[in-house]
N, C-alpha and C positions, 0 to 999 in steps of 0.2 A: 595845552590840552587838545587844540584842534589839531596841531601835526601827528599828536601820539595817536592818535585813532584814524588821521588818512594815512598814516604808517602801519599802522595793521590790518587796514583796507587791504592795503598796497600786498602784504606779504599775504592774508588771508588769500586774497584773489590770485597773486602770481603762483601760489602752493596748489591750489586750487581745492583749499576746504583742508587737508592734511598735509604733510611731511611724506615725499616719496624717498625711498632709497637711493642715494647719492647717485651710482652706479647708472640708474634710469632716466638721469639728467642728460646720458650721452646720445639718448633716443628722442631727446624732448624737440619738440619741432620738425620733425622729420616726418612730413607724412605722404610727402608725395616721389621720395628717391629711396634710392636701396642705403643700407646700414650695412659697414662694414662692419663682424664679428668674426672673433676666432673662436672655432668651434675645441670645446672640451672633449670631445669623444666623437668616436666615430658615426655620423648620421646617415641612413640611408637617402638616395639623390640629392644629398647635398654638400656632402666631403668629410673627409676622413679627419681625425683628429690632429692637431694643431694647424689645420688650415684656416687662410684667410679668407670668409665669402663674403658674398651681400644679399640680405634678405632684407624683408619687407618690415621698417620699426617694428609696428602691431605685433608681428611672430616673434619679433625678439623678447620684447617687451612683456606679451602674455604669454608665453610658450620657452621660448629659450632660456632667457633667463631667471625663470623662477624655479628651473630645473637645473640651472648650473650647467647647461647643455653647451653654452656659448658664452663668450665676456666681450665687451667691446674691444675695437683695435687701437689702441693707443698703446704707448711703450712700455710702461711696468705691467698691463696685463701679456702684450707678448713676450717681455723677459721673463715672466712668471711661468708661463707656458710652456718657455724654452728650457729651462731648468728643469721642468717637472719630467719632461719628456728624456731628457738627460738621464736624469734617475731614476724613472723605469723600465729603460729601456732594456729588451728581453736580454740577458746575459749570452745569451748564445749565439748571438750578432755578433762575428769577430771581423775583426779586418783581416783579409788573407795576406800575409807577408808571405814573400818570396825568397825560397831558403834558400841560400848561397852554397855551392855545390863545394863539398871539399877537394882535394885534389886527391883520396884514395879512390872518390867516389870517379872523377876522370879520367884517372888512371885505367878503373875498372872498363869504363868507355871503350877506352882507345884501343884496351886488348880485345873487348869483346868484337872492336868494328876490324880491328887487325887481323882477328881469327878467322873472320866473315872475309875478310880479304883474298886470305890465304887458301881457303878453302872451300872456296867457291868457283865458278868459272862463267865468264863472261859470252855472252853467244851474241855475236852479230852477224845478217847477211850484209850480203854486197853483189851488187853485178857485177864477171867479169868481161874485157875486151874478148871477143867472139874471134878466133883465132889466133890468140896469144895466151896459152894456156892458162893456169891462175890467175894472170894478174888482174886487177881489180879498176872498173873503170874509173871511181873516186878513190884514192887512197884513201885510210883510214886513222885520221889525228889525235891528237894527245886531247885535245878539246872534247872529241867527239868520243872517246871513251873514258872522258869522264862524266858527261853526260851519261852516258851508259848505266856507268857506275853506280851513281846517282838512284837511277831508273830503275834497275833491277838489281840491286844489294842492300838502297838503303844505306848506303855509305858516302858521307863527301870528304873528299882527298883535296887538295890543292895542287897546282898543277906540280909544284918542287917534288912531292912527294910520287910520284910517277916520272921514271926514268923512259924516254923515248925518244932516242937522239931524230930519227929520222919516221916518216907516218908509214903504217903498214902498207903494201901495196899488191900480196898476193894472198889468196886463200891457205888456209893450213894453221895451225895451232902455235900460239907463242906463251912464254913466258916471261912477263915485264917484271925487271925487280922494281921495288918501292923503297923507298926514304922513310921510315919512320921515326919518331924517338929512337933512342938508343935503350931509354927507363922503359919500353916496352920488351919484354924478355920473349925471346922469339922460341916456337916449339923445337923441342928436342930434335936433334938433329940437323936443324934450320941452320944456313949458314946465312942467309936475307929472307927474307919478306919478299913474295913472290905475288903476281896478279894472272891468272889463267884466263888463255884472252883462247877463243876457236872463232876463226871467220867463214864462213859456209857458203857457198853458193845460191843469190837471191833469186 
């Protein structure tokens, strides 16, 4: 008879007079460090929903969680979290995949940067040697107009694709043939694929 009633001393006093909600056992004792909780929805200064913070028991205790505002940090409340978040998540959040270019679509490329080729004409200056008419004090390399290229067309060629046995070396206007595919159909009339090169005096 005497253990059954300092038994229910025992639980009377540990409950403290009633039965709290299981849930508020994970704030019990805690009164002088922060409590970590994941918050349910989005709170102002203090984190967005499904965040981890730490506030103060007391606010969780009377404020947080009798609003479902917040649940403690332990595992099944953050798998619980994480799932919900799953399945509301706004539909229109896609992941952006990277579409794979067909080969009409490259096709389409190579003529339009081929026609830009053909059809356009390259300007560079150059200083030349000062009593030897045209010629030019740096000659001018297969490197260095493709850089050009580059520069002012908008177009990159590799070097195969530019025929230039030897580097220019006077003023005056040339035409370089070019290598391209063959599956690029060249304009009417075209017997190569040409690069219009004019070198100027700098």
């Amino acid at each position: 008879m005497i253990s059954k009633k300092y038994g229910k001393n025992i639980l009377r006093r540990s409950s403290g007079g009633g039965l709290h909600h299981p849930l508020l056992y994970a704030a019990q004792g805690v009164r002088y460090r922060k409590l970590e909780v994941i918050l349910t929805t989005t709170i102002d200064k203090l984190g967005k929903a499904g965040e981890t913070v730490k506030v103060a028991p007391g606010y969780f205790r009377n404020h947080l969680m009798p609003k479902l505002l917040a649940v403690p940090n332990i595992d099944k409340f953050a798998h619980l979290i994480s799932e919900q978040r799953k399945m509301y998540q706004p539909k229109d959040i896609e992941e952006v995949k990277e579409v794979s270019k067909t080969e009409e679509d490259r096709m389409k490329e190579y003529q339009s940067a081929a026609n830009r080729l053909d059809s356009a004409r390259l300007n560079l200056r150059r200083f030349i040697i000062e009593g030897k008419g045209n010629e030019l004090r740096h000659p001018v390399t297969k490197e260095e107009i493709l850089t050009e290229v580059a520069r002012q067309l908008q177009v990159h060629i590799e070097p195969e694709n530019l025929q230039l046995p030897t580097p220019l070396s006077s003023l005056g206007e040339y035409e370089l043939p070019l290598r391209l595919p063959k599956s690029i159909p060249k304009p009417q009339g075209k017997v190569q694929w040409t690069l219009s090169i004019k070198i100027r005096k700098g």
